[in-house]
NUDODO-700836 format. One line per 5 residues: their letters; for each residue x, y, z of C-alpha. Coordinates in steps of 0.1 Angstrom, whole numbers, padded with zeros to 4 digits, always signed. Layout:
REM residues N
A	X:Y:Z; ...
//
This chain:
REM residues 310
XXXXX	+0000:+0000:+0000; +0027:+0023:+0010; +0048:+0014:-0021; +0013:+0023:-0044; +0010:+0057:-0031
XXXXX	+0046:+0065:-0030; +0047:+0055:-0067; +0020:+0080:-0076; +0034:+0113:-0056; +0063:+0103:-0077
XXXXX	+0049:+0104:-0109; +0031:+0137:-0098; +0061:+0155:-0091; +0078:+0144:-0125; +0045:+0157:-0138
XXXXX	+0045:+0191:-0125; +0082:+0192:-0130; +0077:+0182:-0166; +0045:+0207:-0175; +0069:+0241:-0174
XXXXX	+0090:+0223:-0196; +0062:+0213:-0220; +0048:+0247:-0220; +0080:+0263:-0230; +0085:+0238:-0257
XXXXX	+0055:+0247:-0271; +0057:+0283:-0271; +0088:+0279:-0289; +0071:+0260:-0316; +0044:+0286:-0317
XXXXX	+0077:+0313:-0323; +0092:+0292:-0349; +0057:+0283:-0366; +0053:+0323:-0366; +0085:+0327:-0379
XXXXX	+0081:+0309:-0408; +0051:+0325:-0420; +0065:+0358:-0418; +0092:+0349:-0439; +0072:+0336:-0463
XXXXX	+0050:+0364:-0468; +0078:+0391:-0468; +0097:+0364:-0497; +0055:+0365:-0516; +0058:+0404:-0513
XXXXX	+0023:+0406:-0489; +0022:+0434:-0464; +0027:+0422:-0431; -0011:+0417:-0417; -0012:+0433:-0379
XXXXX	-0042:+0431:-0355; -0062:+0467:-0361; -0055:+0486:-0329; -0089:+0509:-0336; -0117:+0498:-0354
XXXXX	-0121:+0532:-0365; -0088:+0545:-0377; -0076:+0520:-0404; -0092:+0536:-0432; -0116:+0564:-0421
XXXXX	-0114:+0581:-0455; -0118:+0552:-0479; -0141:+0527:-0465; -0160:+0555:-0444; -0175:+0588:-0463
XXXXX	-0177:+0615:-0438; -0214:+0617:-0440; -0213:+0582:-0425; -0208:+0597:-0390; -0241:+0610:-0378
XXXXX	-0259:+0610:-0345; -0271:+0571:-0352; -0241:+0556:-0362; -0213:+0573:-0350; -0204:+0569:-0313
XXXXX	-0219:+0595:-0291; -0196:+0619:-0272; -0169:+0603:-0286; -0137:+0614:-0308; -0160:+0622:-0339
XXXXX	-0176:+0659:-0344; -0213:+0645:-0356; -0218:+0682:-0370; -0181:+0684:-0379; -0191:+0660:-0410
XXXXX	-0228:+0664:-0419; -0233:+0703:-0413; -0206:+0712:-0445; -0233:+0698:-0469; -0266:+0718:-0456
XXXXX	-0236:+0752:-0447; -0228:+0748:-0490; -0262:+0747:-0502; -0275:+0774:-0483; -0248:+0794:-0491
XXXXX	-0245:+0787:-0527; -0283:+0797:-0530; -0276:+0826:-0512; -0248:+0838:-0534; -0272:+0829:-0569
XXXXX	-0298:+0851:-0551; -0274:+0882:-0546; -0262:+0877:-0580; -0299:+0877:-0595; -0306:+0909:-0575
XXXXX	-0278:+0927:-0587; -0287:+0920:-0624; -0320:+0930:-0618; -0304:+0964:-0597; -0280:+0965:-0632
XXXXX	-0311:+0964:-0655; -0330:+0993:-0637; -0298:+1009:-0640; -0300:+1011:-0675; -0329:+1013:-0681
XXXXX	-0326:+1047:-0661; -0294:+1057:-0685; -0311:+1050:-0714; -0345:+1070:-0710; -0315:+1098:-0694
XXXXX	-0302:+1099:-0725; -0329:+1095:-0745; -0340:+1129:-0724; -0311:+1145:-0730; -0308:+1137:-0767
XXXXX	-0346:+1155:-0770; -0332:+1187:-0751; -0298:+1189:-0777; -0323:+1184:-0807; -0346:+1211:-0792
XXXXX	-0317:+1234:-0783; -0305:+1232:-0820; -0339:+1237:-0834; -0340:+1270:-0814; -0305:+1278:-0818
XXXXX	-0309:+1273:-0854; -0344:+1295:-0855; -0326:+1322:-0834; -0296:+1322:-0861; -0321:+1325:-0892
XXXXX	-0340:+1351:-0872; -0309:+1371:-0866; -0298:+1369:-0897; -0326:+1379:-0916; -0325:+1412:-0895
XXXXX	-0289:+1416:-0903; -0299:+1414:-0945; -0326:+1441:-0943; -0306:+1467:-0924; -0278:+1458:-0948
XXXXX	-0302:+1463:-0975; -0316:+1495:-0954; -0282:+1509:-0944; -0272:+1505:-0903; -0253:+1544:-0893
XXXXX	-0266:+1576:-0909; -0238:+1594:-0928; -0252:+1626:-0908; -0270:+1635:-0873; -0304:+1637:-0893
XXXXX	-0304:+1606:-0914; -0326:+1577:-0909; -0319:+1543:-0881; -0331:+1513:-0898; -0349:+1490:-0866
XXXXX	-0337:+1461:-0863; -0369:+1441:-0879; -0359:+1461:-0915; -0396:+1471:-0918; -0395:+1511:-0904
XXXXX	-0374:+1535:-0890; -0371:+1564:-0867; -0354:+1597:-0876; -0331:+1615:-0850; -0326:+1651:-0858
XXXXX	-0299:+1669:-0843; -0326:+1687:-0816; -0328:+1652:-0803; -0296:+1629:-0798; -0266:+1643:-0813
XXXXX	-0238:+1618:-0821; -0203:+1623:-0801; -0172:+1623:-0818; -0160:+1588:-0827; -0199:+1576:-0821
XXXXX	-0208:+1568:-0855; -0171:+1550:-0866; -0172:+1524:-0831; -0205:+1517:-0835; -0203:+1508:-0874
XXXXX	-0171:+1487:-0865; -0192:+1470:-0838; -0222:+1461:-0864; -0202:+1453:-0893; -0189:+1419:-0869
XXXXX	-0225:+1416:-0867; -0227:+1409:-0905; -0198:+1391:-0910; -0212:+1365:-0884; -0182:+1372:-0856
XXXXX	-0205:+1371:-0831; -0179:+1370:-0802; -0158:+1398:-0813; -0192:+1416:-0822; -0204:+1413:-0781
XXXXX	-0171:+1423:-0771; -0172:+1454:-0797; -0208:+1467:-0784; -0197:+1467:-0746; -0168:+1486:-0751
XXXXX	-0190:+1508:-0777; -0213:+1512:-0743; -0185:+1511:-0719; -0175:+1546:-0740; -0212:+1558:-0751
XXXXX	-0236:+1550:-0725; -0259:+1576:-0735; -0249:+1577:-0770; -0274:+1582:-0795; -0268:+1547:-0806
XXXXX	-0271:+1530:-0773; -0303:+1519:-0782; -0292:+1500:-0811; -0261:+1487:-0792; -0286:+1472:-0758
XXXXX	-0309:+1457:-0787; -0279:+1441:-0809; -0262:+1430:-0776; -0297:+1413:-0763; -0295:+1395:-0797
XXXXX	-0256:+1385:-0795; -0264:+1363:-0766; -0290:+1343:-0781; -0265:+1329:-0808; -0231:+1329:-0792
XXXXX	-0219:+1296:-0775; -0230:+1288:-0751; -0264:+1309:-0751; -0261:+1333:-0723; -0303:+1340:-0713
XXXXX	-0297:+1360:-0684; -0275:+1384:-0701; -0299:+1383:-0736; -0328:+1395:-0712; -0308:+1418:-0691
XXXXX	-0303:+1434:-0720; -0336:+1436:-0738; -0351:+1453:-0697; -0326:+1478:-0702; -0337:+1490:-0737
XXXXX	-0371:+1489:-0726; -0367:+1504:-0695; -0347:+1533:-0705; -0359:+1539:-0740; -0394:+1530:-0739
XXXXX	-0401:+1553:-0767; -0372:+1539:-0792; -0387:+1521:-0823; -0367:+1491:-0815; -0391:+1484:-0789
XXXXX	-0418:+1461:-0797; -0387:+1437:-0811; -0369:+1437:-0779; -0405:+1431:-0764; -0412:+1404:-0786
XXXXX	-0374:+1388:-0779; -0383:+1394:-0742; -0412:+1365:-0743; -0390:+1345:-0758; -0364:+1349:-0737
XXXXX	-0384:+1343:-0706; -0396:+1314:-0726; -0368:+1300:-0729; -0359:+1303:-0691; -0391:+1282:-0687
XXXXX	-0412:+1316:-0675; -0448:+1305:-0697; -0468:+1327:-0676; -0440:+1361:-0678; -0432:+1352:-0715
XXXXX	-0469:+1358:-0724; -0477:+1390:-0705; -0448:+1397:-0731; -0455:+1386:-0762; -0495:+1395:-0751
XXXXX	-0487:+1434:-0748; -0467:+1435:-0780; -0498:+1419:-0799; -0522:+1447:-0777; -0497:+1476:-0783
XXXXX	-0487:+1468:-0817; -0511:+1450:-0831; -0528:+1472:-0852; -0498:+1492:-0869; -0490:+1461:-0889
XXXXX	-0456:+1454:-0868; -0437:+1420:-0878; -0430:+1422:-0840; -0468:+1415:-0830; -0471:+1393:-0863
XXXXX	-0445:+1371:-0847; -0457:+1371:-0814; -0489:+1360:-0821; -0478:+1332:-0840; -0455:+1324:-0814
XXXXX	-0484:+1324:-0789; -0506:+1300:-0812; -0480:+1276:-0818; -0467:+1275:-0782; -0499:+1281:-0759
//
């Protein structure tokens, strides 16, 4: 009995001496068996396989869009934004629509734009046309006058002869118990008129101011306010303030001079012009009252002027 159980804690012992030895012998098979298949795959060209460390991280770009992330599949409160990869897509769109709307709104801004400039210059093409119409009436006008006192003779050779008015169609005789002529009168202001007829219109304003300048009260002041009030209806550019200044003064202090009912007439046009309707007809109405009936081409002219315009 005693020999039985001394023969099995023997072969116990050798047992539990033996297992260490049996586990290191197979670890080292496990090594060598490892070993081996390394080598062979590295000799094959294959990428060493290794155990993934993070489920997520091995190909996050490839094998997972960003838009795969969202609040049901990605891990909540972890390392992932969940708006860091959805909210780009939604952020684009609105902002790309917002951009095509701006863009629409400043053609349509553009358009009215245009449209503005074009019915601007439409506007303004209407005012040249109309300011060459009148420029071009004013130049006939003036230059019919300037033929009929050509035709009628401007300066009297003597104190007594006859002044031709400026419409050509009477005249008003200054004897020498009237007006007499100063030395030098007669020669400055027949220098200043014969610019008038050869169409130097600027030299011929210049001429008449210095004519006034030295013969304010001359006896052809008069002639000099009227032709001066005419001057600055075909120079450029027009000057209307000056025209009319000068047409007041002639009527103001020669309201008895036969040019008269023409710087009258010229006076409603001028005011006209200047965009005075209601002024420009108590004008052109008193020439038609005053000299209506003495068969004027001043109250001829007004009246049509009146029928065409009013």
């Amino acid at each position: 009995m005693r020999k039985r159980i001394a023969k099995s804690l023997v072969l116990s012992g050798l047992a539990l001496v033996a297992s260490p030895f049996c586990l290191v012998a197979q670890a080292q098979d496990y090594i060598d068996v490892e070993a081996e298949r390394r080598a062979e795959q590295e000799q094959r060209g294959q990428p060493q396989q290794q155990a993934p460390r993070d489920p997520y991280g091995v190909k996050p770009a490839q094998s997972y869009p960003a838009t795969s992330y969202g609040a049901n599949s990605g891990p909540a409160g972890g390392g992932f934004d969940q708006g860091g990869a959805a909210a780009p897509v939604p952020s684009q769109g609105v902002s790309g629509g917002s951009n095509v709307g701006q863009l629409l709104l400043q053609v349509q801004q553009l358009q009215q734009e245009v449209m503005r400039l074009n019915g601007k210059v439409e506007e303004q093409a209407h005012e040249l046309r109309t300011l060459k119409e009148q420029s071009l009436e004013r130049y006939v006008d003036l230059d019919r006058r300037v033929s009929a006192l050509t035709t009628g003779g401007e300066v009297p050779a003597s104190s007594g002869a006859s002044v031709a008015t400026a419409g050509g169609d009477s005249s008003s005789t200054i004897g020498a118990a009237d007006v007499s002529a100063q030395p030098g009168e007669a020669a400055a202001y027949q220098a200043a008129y014969d610019l008038v007829r050869t169409q130097q219109f600027d030299q011929a304003v210049a001429a008449f101011n210095q004519f006034l300048r030295q013969y304010p009260s001359g006896r052809f002041a008069p002639n000099a306010h009227y032709w001066l009030g005419e001057l600055y209806l075909v120079v450029q550019p027009v000057d209307l303030e000056s025209s009319r200044q000068a047409f007041t003064l002639l009527l103001d202090e020669y309201p008895d001079n036969a040019k008269v009912p023409d710087a009258m007439y010229k006076l409603g046009r001028v005011h006209f012009m200047k965009g005075n309707r209601d002024r420009a007809r108590e004008y052109l109405d008193r020439v038609v009252r005053d000299y209506g009936g003495s068969n004027s081409a001043a109250a001829r002219l007004a009246q049509e002027f009146i029928d065409e315009n009013y």
